[in-house]
C-alpha positions as CSV (number, residue, x, y, z in Angstrom):
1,X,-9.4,-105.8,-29.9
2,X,-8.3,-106.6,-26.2
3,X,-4.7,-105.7,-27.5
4,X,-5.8,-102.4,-28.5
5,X,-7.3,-102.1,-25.5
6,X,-4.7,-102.6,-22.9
7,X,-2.5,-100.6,-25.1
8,X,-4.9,-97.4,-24.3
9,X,-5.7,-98.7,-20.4
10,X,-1.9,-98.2,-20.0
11,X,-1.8,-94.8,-21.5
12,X,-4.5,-93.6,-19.5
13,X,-2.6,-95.1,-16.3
14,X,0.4,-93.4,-17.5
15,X,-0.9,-89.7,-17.5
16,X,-1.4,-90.2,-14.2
17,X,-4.9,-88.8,-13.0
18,X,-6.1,-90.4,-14.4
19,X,-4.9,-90.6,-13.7
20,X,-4.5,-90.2,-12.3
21,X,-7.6,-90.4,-12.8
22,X,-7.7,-93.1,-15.9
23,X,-4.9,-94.2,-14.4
24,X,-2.5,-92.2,-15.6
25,X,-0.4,-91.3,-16.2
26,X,2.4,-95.1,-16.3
27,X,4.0,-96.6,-19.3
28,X,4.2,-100.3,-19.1
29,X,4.0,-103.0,-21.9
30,X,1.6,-105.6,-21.7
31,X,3.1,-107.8,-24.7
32,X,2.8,-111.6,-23.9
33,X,-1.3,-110.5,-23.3
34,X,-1.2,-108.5,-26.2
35,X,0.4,-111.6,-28.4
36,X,-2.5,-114.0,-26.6
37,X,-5.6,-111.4,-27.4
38,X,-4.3,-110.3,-30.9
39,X,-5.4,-113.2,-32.5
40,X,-9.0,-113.1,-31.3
41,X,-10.6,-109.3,-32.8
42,X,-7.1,-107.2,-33.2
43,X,-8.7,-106.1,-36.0
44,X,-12.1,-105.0,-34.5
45,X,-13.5,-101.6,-33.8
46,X,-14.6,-101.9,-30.4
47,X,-16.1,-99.7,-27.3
48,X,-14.8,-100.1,-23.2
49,X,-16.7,-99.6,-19.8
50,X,-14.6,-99.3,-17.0
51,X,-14.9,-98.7,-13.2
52,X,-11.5,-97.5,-11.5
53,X,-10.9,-96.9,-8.2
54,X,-7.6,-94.7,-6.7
55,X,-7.1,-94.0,-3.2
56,X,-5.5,-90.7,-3.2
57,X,-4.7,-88.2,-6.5
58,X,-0.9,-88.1,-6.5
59,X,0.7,-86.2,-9.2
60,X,4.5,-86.8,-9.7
61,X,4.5,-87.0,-6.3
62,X,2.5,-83.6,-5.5
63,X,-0.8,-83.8,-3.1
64,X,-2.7,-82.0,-1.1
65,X,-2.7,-83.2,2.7
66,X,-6.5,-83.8,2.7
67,X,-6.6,-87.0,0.6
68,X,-8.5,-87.4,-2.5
69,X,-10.0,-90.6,-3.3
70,X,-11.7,-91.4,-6.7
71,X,-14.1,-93.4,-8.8
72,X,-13.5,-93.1,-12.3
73,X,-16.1,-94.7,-14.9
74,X,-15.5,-94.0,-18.0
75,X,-16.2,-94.9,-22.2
76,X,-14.1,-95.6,-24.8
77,X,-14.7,-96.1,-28.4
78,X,-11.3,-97.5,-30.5
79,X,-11.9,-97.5,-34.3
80,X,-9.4,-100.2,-36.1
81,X,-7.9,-97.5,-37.8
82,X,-6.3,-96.4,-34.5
83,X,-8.3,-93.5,-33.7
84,X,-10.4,-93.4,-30.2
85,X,-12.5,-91.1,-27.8
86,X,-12.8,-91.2,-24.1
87,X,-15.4,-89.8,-21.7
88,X,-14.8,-90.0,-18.0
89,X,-15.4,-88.2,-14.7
90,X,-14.4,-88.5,-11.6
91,X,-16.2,-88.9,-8.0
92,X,-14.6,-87.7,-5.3
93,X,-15.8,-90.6,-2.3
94,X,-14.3,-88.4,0.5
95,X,-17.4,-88.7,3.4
96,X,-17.7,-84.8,3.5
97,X,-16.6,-83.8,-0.1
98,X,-19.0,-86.2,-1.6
99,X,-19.0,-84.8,-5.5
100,X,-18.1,-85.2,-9.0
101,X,-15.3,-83.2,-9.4
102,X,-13.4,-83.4,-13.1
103,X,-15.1,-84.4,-16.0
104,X,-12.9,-85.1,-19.0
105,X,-12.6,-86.2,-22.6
106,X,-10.2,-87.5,-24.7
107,X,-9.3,-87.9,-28.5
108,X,-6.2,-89.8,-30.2
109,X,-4.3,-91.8,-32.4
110,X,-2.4,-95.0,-31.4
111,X,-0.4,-96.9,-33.5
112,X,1.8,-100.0,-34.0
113,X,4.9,-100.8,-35.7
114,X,6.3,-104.0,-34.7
115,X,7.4,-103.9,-31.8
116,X,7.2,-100.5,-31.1
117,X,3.8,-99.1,-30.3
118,X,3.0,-95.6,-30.0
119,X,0.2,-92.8,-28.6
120,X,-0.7,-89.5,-29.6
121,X,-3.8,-87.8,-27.7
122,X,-5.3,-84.6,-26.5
123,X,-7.6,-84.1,-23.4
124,X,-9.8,-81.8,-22.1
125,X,-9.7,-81.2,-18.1
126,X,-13.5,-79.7,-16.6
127,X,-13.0,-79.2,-12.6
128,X,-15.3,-78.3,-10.6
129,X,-14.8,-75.3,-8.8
130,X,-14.3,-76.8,-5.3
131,X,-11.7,-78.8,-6.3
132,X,-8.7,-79.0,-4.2
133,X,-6.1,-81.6,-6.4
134,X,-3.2,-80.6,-7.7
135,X,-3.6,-80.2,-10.6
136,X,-6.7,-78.3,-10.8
137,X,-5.7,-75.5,-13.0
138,X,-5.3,-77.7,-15.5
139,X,-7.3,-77.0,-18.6
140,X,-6.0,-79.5,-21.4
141,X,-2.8,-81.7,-22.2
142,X,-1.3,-83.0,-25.5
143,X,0.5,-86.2,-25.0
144,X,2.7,-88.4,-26.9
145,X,4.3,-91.5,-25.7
146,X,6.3,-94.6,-27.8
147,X,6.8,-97.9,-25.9
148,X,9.6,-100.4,-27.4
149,X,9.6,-103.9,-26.5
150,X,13.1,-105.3,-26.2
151,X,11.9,-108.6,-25.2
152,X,13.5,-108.8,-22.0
153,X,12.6,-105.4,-21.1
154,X,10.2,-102.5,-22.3
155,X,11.1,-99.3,-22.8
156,X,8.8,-96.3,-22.4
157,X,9.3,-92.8,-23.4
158,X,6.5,-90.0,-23.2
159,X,5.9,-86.3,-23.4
160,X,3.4,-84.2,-22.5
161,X,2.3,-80.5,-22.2
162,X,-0.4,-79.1,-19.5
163,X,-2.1,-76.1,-20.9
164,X,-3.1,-73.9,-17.5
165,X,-5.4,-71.5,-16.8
166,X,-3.9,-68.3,-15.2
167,X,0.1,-69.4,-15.7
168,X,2.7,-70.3,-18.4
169,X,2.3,-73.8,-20.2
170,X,3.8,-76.8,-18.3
171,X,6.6,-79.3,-20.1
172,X,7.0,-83.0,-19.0
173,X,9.6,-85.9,-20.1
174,X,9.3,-89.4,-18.8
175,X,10.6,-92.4,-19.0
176,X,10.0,-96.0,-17.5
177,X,11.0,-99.7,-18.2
178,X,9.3,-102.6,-16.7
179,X,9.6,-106.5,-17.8
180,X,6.7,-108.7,-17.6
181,X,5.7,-111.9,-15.4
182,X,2.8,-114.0,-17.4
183,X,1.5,-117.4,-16.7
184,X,1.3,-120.1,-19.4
185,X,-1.8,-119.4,-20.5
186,X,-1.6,-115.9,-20.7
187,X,-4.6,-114.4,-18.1
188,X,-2.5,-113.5,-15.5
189,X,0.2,-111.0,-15.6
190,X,2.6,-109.1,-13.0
191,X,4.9,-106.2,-14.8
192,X,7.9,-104.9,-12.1
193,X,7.8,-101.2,-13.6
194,X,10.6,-98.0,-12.9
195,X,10.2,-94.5,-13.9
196,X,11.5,-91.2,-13.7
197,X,9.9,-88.2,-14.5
198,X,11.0,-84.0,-15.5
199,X,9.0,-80.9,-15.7
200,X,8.4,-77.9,-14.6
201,X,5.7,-77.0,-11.7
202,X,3.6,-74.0,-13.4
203,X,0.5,-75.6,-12.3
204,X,1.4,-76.6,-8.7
205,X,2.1,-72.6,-8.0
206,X,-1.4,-72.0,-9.1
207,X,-2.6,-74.8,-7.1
208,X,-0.9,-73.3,-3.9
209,X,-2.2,-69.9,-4.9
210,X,-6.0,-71.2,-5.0
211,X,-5.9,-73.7,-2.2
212,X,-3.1,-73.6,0.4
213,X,-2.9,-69.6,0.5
214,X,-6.5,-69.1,-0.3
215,X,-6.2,-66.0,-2.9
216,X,-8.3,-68.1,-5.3
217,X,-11.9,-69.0,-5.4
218,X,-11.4,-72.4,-3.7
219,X,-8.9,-71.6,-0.5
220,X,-9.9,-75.2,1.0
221,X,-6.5,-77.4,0.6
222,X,-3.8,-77.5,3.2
223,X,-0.8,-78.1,0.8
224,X,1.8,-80.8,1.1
225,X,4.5,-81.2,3.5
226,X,6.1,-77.9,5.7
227,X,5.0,-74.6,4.4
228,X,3.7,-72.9,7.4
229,X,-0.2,-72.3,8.9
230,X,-1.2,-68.9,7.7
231,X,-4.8,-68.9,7.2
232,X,-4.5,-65.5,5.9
233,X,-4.8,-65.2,2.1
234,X,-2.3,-63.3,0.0
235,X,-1.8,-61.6,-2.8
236,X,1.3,-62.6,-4.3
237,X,2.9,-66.2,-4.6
238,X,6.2,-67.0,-6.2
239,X,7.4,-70.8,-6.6
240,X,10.9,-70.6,-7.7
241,X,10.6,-74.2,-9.1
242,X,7.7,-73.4,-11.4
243,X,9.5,-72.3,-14.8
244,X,12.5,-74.5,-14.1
245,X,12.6,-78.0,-16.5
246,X,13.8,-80.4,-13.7
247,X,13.9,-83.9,-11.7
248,X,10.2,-84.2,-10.4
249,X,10.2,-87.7,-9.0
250,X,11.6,-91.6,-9.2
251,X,8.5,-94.1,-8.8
252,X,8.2,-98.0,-8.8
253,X,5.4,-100.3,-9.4
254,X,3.9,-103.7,-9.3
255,X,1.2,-103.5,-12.1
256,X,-1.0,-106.6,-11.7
257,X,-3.4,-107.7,-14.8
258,X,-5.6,-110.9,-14.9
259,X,-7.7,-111.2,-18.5
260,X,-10.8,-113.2,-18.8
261,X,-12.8,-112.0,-21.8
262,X,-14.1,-109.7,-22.3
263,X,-13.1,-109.0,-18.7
264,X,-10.2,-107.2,-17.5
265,X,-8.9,-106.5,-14.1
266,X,-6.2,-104.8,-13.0
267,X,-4.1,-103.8,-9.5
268,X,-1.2,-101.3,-9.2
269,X,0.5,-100.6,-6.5
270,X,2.9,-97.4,-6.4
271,X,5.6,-96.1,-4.6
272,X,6.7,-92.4,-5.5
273,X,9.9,-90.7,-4.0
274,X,9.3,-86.7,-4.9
275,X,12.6,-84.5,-6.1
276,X,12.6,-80.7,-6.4
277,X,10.9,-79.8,-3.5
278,X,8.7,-76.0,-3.7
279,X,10.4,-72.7,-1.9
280,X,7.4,-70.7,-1.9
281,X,7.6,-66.6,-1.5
282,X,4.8,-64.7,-0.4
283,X,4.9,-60.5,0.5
284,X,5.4,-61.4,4.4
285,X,7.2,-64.8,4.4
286,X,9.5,-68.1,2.5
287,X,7.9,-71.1,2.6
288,X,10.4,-74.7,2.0
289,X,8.2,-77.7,1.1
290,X,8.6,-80.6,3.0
291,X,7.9,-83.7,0.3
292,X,7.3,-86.9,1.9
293,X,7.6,-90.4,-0.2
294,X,4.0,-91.6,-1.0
295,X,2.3,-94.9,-1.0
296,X,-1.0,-95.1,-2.9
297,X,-3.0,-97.6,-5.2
298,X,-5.3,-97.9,-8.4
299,X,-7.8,-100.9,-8.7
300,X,-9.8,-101.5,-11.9
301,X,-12.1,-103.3,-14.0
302,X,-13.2,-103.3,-17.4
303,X,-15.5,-104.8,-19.7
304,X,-15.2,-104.8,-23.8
305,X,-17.8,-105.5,-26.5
């Protein structure tokens, strides 16, 4: 049960808004916990509540410059046959954007096959209209990711498409490897973790046409980085990035885990250096984004029966 769990904890950590929001989207194994909670209910249907908490939505290294902090409960049911469902939302705690602003649900298939272990999952994005993150015009995602444990090191692979709402599909490869710290008797758990990510950036030129140029029906972000201070909205907004497939960001982590049953908590720090910067072009001017390297946090706990 608990190893079934972690498994999909992970995922959700992976797709990054999770979670980004779930936390998200990274891909690390968990194996000497998984080996310890196997033998108690790896066999058992079973259903998660979990409170998570992340201090700013950061999406392959894309943000807005007013920060968005989150709480994230959410419910999981995992069937022993490998299927699951997940229902979450997400509170933005800013003082004066106080609001629930996603909702989302997920379905999907994990399974194992010795030491390989594998996800397959669709999810279903419901913003609220004032949102300002990045990935905002986001309606849905199909996701696939494999992680291989080599013993010394795991190795991580994913996939995943963003279906948007006004622009062309988005494409995204990743990869990560991480090797894992755990204490004799298997509670506590520290996994060093490296990734690199590729895609293509359909969905941050609608987020800069609805927020930081204000042609949209939310107009409220300020964009990320140097791309000018016209508060003037505009009709027309071309990011040159957005249908090329390319290097969106290196990022390293310190994923902490300590299991008490049917407790689990978990820390996990980030540090994200951004590639392939947006040149914006509007009818009056070019905009160069200005990425800056980014330093944020996820904090969780979760509770199984």
């Amino acid at each position: 049960m608990f190893k079934a769990f972690i498994m999909k904890f992970s995922k959700f950590k992976f797709i990054r808004f999770l979670l980004l929001f779930l936390l998200g989207n990274s891909i690390f194994s968990q194996s000497e916990i998984k080996k310890e909670v196997q033998t108690n209910g790896a066999d058992s249907s079973y259903v998660s509540l979990s409170l998570g908490y992340i201090n700013d939505a950061v999406f392959f290294g894309r943000k807005d410059s007013i920060s968005a902090p989150y709480l994230y409960p959410s419910i999981t049911y995992f069937n022993k046959s490998g299927f699951y469902a997940t229902g979450s939302f997400s509170y933005l705690t800013k003082s004066n954007e106080s609001r629930i602003d996603l909702f989302l649900g997920t379905i999907g298939y994990d399974f194992n096959i010795r030491k390989l272990q594998g996800d397959i999952s669709f999810t279903k994005y419901f913003f609220n209209t004032d949102s300002y993150n990045v990935i905002s015009e986001v309606e849905a995602d199909i996701s696939a990711i494999m992680v291989y444990d080599l013993d010394i090191l795991n190795v991580g692979v994913g996939a995943t498409l963003f279906i948007n709402k006004n622009s062309g599909s988005d494409f995204f490869l990743y990869s990560e490897i991480s090797h894992d710290f755990v204490t004799k008797h298997q509670r506590f758990q520290i996994s060093p973790t490296a990734g690199i990510y590729f895609g293509s950036q359909n969905f941050y030129e609608e987020y800069y046409i609805n927020n930081r140029f204000g042609n949209g029906s939310r107009g409220k972000g300020s964009g990320q980085g140097n791309v000018g201070n016209t508060q003037t909205a505009v009709t027309s907004v071309v990011l040159e990035e957005s249908e090329k497939f390319s290097l969106m960001a290196i990022e390293f982590s310190l994923p902490i885990w300590y299991v008490n049953k049917p407790y689990i908590l978990g820390l996990s720090p980030y540090f994200i250096i951004p590639k392939t910067p947006a040149t914006l072009t509007t009818e009056t001017d070019i905009y160069k984004e200005d990425l800056d390297n980014t330093f944020y946090f996820m904090l969780s706990i979760s509770y199984i029966f």
